[in-house]
Backbone as CSV, one residue per row, in Angstrom:
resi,resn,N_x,N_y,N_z,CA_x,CA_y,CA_z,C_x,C_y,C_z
1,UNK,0.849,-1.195,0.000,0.000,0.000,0.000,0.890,1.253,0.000
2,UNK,0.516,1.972,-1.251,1.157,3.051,-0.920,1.405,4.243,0.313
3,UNK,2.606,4.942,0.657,2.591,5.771,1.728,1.768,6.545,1.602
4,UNK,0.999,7.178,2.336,0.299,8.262,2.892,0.808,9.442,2.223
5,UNK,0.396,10.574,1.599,1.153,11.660,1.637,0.210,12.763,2.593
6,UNK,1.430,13.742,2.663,1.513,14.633,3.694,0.201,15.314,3.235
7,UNK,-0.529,15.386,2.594,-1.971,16.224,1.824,-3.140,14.975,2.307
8,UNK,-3.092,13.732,2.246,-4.039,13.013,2.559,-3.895,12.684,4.550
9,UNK,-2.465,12.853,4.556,-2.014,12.514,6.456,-2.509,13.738,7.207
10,UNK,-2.805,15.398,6.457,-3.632,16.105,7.079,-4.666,16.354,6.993
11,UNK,-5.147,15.738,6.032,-7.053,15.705,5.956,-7.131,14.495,6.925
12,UNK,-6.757,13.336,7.301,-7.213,12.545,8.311,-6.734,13.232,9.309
13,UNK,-5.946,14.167,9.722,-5.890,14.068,11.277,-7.272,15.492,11.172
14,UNK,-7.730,16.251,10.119,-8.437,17.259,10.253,-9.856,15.978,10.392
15,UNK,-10.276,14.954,9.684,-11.108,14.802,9.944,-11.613,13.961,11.446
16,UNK,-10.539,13.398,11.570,-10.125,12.842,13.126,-10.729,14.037,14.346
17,UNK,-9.980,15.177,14.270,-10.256,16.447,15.015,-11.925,16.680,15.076
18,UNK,-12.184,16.761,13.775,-13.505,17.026,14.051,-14.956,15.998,14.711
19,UNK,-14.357,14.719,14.339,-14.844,13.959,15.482,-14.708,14.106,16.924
20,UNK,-13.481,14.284,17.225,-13.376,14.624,18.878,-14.067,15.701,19.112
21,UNK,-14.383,16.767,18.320,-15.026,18.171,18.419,-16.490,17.679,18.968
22,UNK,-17.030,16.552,18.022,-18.578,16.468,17.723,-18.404,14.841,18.817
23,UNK,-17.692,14.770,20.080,-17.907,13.864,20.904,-17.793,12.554,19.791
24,UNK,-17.840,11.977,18.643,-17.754,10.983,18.131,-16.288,10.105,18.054
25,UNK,-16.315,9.200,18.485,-15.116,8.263,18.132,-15.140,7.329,17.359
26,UNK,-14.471,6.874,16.147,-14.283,5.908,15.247,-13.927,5.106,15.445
27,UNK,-14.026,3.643,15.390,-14.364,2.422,16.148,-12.477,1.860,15.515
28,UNK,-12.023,2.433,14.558,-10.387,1.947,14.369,-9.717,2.916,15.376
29,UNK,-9.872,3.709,15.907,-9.053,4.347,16.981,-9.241,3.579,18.218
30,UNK,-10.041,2.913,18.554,-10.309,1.739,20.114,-9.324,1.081,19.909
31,UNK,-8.510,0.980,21.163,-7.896,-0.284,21.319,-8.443,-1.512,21.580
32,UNK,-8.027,-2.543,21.156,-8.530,-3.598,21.073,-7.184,-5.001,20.889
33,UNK,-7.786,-5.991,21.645,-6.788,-7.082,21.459,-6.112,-7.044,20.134
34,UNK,-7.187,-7.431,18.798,-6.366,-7.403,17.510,-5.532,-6.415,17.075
35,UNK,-5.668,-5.163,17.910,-5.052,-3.973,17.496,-4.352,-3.814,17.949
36,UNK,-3.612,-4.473,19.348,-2.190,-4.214,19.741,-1.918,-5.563,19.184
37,UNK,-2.413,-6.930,18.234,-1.312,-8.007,17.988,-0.762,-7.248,16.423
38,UNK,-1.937,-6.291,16.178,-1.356,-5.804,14.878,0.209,-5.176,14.899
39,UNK,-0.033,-4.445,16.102,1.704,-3.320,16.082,2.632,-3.855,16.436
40,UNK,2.357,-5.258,17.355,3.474,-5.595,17.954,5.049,-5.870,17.057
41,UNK,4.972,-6.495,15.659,6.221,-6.741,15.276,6.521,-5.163,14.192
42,UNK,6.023,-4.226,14.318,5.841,-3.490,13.386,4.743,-1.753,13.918
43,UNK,5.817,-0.604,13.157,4.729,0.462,13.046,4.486,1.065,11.449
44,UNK,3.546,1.986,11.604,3.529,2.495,10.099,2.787,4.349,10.461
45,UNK,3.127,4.422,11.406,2.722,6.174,11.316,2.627,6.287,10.087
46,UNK,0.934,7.400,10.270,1.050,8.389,9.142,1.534,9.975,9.275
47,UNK,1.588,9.962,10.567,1.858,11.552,10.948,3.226,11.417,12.176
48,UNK,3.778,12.696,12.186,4.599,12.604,13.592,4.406,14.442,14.362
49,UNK,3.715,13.634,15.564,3.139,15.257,15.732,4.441,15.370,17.206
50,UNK,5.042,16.760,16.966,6.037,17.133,17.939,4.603,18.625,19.089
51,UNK,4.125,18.062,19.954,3.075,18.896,20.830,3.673,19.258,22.329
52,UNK,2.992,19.856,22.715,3.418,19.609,23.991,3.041,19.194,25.359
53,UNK,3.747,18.897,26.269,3.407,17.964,27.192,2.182,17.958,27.905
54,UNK,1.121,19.247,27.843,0.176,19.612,28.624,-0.827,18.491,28.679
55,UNK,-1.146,18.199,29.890,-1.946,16.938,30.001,-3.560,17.362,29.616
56,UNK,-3.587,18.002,28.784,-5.172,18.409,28.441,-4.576,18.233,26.843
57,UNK,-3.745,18.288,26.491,-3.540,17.961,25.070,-2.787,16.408,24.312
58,UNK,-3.908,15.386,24.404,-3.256,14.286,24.035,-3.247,13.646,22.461
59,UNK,-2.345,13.671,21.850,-2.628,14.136,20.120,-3.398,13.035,19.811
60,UNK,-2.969,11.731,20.233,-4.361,10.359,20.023,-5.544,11.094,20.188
61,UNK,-5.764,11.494,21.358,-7.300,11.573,21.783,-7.899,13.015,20.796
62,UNK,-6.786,13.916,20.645,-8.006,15.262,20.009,-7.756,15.150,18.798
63,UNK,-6.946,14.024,17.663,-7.123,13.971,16.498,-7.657,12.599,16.463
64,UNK,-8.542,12.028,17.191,-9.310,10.465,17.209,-8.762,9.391,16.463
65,UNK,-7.112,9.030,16.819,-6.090,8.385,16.274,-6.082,7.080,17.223
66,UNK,-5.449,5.697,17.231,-5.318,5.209,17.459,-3.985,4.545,17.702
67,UNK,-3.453,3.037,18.378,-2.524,2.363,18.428,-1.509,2.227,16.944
68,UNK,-0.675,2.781,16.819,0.205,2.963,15.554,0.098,3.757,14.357
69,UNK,-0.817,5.098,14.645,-1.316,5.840,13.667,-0.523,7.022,14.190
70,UNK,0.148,7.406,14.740,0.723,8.845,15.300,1.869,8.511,15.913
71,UNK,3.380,9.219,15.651,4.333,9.141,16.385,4.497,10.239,17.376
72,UNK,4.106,10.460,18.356,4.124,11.597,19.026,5.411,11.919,20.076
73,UNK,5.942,13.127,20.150,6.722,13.734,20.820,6.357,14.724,21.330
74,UNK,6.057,14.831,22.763,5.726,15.615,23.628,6.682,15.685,24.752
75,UNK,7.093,17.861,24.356,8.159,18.381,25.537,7.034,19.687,25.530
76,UNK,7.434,20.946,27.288,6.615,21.316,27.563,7.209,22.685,26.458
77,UNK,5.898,23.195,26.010,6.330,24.028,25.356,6.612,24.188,23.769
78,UNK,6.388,22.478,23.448,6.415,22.129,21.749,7.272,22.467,21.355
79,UNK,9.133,22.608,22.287,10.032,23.180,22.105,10.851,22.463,20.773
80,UNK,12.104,23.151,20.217,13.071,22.433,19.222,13.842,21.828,20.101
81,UNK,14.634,21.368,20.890,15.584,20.803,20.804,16.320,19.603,20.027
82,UNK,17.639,19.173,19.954,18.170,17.991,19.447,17.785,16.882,19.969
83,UNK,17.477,16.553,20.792,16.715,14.993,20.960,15.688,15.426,20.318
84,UNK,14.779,16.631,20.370,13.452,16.388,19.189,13.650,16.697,17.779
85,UNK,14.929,16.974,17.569,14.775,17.123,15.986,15.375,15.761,15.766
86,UNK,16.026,14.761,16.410,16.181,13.293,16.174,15.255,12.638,16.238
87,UNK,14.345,12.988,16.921,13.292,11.675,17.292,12.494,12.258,16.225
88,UNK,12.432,13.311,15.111,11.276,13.639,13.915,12.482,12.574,12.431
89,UNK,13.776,12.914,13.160,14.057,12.397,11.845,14.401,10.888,11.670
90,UNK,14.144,10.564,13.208,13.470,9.002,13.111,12.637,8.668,12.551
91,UNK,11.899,8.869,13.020,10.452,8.619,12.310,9.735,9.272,11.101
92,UNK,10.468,9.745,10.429,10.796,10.400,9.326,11.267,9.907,8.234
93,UNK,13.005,9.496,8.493,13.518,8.400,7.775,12.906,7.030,7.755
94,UNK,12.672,6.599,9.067,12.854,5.242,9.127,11.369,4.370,8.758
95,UNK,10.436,5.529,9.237,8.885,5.167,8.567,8.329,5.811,7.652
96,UNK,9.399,6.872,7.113,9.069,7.274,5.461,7.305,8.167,5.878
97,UNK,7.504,8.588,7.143,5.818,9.483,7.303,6.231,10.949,6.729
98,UNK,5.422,11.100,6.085,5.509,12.845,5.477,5.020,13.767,5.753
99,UNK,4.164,13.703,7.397,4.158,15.060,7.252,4.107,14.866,9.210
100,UNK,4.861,16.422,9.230,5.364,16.366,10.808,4.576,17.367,11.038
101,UNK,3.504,17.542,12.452,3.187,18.510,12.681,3.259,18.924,14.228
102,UNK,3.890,20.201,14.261,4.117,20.993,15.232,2.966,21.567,15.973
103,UNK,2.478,20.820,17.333,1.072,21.515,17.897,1.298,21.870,18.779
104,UNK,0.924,23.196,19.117,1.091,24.049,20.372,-0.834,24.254,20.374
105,UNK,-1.106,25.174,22.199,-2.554,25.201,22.204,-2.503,26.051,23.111
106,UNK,-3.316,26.500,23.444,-4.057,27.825,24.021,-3.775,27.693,25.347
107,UNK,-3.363,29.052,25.842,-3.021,29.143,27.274,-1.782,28.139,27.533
108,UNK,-0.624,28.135,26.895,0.065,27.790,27.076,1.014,27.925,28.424
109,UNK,1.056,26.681,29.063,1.959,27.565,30.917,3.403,27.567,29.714
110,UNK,3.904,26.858,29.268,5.497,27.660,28.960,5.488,28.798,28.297
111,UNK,4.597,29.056,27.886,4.236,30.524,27.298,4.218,31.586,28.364
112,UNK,3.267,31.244,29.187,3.151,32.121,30.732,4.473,32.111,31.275
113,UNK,5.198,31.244,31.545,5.981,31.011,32.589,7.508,32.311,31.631
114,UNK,7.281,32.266,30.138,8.005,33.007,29.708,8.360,33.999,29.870
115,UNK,6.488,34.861,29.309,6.797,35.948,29.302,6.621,36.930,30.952
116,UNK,6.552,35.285,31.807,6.974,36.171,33.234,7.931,36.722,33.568
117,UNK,8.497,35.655,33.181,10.451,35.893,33.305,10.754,36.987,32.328
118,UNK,10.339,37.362,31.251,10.777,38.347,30.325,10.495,39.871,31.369
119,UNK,9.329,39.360,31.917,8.221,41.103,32.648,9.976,41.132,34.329
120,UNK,9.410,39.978,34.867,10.363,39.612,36.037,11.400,38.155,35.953
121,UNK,12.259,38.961,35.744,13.314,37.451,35.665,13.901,37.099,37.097
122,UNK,13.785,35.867,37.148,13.682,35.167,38.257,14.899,34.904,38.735
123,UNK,15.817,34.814,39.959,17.131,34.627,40.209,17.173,33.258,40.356
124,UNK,16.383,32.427,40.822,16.092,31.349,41.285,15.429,30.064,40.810
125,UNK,15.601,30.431,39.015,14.940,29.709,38.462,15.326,28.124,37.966
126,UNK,15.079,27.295,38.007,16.017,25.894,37.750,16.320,25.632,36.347
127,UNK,17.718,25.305,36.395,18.157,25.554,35.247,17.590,24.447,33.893
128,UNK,17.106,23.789,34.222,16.324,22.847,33.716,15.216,23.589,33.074
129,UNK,14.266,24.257,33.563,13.338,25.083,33.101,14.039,26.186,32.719
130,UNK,15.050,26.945,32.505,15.912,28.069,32.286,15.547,27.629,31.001
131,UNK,15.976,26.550,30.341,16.493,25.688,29.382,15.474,25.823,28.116
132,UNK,14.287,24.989,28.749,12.725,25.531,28.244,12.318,27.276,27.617
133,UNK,12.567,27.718,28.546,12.045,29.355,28.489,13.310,30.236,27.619
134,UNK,14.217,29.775,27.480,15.393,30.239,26.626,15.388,29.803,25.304
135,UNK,14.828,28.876,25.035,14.408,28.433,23.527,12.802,29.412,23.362
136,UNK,12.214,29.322,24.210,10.890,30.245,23.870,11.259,31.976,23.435
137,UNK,11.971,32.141,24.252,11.949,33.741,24.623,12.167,34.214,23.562
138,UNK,13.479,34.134,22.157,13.573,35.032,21.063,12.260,35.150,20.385
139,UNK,10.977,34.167,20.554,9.767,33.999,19.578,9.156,34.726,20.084
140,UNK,9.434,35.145,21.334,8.503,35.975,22.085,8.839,37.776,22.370
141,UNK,9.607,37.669,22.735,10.028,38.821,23.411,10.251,39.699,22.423
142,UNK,10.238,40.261,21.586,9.995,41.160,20.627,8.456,41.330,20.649
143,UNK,7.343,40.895,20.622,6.031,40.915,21.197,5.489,42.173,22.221
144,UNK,6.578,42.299,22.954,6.490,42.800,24.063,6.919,44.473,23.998
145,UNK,7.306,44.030,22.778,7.721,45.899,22.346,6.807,46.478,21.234
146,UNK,5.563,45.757,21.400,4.776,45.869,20.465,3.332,46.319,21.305
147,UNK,2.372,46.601,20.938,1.114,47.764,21.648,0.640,46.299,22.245
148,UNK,1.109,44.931,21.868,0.334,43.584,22.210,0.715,43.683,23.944
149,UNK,1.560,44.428,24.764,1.838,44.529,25.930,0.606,45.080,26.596
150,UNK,0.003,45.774,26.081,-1.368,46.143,26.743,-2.445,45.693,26.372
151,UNK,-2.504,43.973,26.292,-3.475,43.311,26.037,-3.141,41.640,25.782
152,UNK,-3.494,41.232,27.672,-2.616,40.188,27.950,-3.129,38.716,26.953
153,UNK,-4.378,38.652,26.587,-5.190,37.485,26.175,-4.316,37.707,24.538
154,UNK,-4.642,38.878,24.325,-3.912,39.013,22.393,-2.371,38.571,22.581
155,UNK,-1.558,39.038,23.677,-0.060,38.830,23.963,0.015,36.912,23.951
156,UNK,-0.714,36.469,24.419,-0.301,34.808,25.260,-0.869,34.523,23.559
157,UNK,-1.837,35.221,23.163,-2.139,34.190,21.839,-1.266,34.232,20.747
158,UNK,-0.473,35.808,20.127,0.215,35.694,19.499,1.716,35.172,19.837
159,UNK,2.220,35.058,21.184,3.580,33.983,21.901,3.041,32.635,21.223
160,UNK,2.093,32.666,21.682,1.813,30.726,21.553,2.328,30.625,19.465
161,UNK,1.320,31.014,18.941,1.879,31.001,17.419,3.157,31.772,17.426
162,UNK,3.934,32.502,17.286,4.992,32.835,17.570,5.998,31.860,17.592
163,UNK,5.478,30.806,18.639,6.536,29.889,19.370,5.972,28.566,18.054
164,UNK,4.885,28.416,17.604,4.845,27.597,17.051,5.698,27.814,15.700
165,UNK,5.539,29.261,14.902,6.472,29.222,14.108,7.543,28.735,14.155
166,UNK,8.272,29.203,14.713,9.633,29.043,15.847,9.930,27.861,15.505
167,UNK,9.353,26.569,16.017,9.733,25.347,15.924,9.371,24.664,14.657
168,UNK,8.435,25.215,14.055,8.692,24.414,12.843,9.639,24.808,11.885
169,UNK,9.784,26.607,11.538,11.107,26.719,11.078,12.371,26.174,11.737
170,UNK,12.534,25.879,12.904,13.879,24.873,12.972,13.676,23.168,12.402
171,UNK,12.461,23.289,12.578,12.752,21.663,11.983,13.037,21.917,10.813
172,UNK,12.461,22.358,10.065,12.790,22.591,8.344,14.164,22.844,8.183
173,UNK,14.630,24.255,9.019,16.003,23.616,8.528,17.328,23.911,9.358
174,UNK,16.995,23.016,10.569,17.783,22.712,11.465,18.302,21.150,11.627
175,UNK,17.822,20.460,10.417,18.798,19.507,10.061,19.164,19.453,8.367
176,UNK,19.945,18.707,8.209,19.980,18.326,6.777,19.592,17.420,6.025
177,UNK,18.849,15.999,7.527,18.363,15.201,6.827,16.744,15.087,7.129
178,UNK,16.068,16.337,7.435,14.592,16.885,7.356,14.829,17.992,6.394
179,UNK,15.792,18.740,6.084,16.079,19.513,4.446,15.614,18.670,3.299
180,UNK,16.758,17.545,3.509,16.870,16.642,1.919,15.269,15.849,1.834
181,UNK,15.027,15.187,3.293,13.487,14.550,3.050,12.372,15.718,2.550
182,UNK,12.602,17.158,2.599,11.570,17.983,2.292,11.713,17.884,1.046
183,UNK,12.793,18.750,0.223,13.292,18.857,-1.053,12.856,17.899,-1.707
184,UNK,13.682,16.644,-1.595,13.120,15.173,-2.379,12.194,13.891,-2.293
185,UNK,11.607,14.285,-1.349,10.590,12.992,-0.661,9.568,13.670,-0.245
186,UNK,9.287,14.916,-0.612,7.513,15.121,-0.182,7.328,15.298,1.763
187,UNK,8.477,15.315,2.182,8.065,16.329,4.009,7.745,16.884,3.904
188,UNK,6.498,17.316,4.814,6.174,18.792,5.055,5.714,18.711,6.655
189,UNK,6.269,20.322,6.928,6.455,20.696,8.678,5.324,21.573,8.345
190,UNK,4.402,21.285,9.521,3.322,21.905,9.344,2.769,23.187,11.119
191,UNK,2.326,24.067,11.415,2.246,24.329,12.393,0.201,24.305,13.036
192,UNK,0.094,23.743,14.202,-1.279,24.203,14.193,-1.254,24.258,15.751
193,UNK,-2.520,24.970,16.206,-2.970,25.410,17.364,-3.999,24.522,18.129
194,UNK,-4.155,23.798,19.152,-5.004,23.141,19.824,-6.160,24.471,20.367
195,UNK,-7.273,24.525,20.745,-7.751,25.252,21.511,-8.596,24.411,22.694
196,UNK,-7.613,24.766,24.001,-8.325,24.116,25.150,-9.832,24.378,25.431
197,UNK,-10.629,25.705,24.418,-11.439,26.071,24.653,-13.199,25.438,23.900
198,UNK,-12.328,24.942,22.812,-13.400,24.641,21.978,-13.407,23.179,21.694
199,UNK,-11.471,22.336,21.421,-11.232,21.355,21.422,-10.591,20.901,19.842
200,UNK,-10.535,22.523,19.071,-10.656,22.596,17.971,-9.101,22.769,17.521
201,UNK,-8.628,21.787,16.127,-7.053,22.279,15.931,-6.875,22.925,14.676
202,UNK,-6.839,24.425,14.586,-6.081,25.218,13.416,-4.988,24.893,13.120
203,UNK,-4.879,24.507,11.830,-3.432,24.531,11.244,-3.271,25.769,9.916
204,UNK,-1.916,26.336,10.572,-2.224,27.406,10.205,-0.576,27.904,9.369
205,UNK,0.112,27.315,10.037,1.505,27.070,9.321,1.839,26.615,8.547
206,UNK,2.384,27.090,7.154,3.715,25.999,6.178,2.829,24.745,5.259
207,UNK,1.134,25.175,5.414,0.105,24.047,4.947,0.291,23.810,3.590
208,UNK,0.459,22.516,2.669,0.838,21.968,1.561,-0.037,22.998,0.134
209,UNK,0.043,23.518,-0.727,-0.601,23.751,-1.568,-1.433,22.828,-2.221
């Protein structure tokens, strides 16, 4: 069976989404005995979504995906780092999936926790989370010199996309072997927005013609 391409791998996770929207679940997303003897010697992602860790955002559950249909990587913040630009070009190379998408969502705490530290920077902050908020901050902090400072709900919404740009332009081309898979094999880095509010995911970034 032919691979999936990145134009048919985002109309299923759009139509997936809109089931979770409308409470409906599709009876191939249940786990089920036959459905974990299916994965066991074997996967076949069609998507690899890099989201983040927020436990209200689980990419199975709000794109109505199932056991071996999604490679997911979740850090807080939907950040770039090098273990996550390896673990996309794992599953990239090695399961030939074409299209990676970058999901960030509404009311983001690494977003908050950012542009706190940008307003009050913290002496005491662990450098572990330093770590986090230092990959956020260039997407952000220019924001802040903008009239969006006097209008905290417009500020957290344009950080959150901001930050989503952010990471999908490094995946694109912060390696060379998510470059060459774009160029010659049909990748595409895509960016979209969860909304904790509605349940709904905009994709709104880098979307395939």
């Amino acid at each position: 069976m032919p691979k999936r391409t990145a134009k048919e791998a985002l109309a299923r996770l759009r139509d997936g989404n809109q089931r979770f929207v409308s409470d409906i679940r599709s009876i191939e997303s249940m786990t089920t005995k036959v459905r974990r003897s299916e994965v066991v010697d074997g996967q076949d992602p069609f998507a690899i979504i890099l989201g983040c860790s927020d436990s209200r955002v689980p990419a199975e559950m709000v794109f109505d995906q199932g056991l071996g249909d999604l490679f997911v990587i979740r850090v807080a913040g939907n950040v770039v780092a090098p273990s996550q630009i390896g673990s996309v070009e794992f599953a990239a190379a090695r399961y030939n999936t074409k299209l990676v998408v970058v999901l960030g969502h509404s009311q983001c705490g690494a977003i908050l926790a950012t542009l706190e530290e940008l307003k009050r920077p913290s002496e005491n902050q662990s450098p572990h989370l330093k770590s986090i908020v230092d990959r956020i901050r260039p997407s952000v902090a220019t924001l802040l010199d903008t009239d969006l400072k006097h209008d905290h709900c417009a500020l957290v919404h344009q950080s959150v996309r901001a930050n989503i740009r952010a990471s999908v332009n490094q995946l694109r081309h912060g390696s060379a072997l998510l470059e060459n898979l774009i160029e010659t094999q049909g990748l595409v880095v895509v960016g979209a927005e969860y909304s904790l509010e509605t349940g709904e995911v905009e994709f709104f970034e880098g979307l395939p013609e």
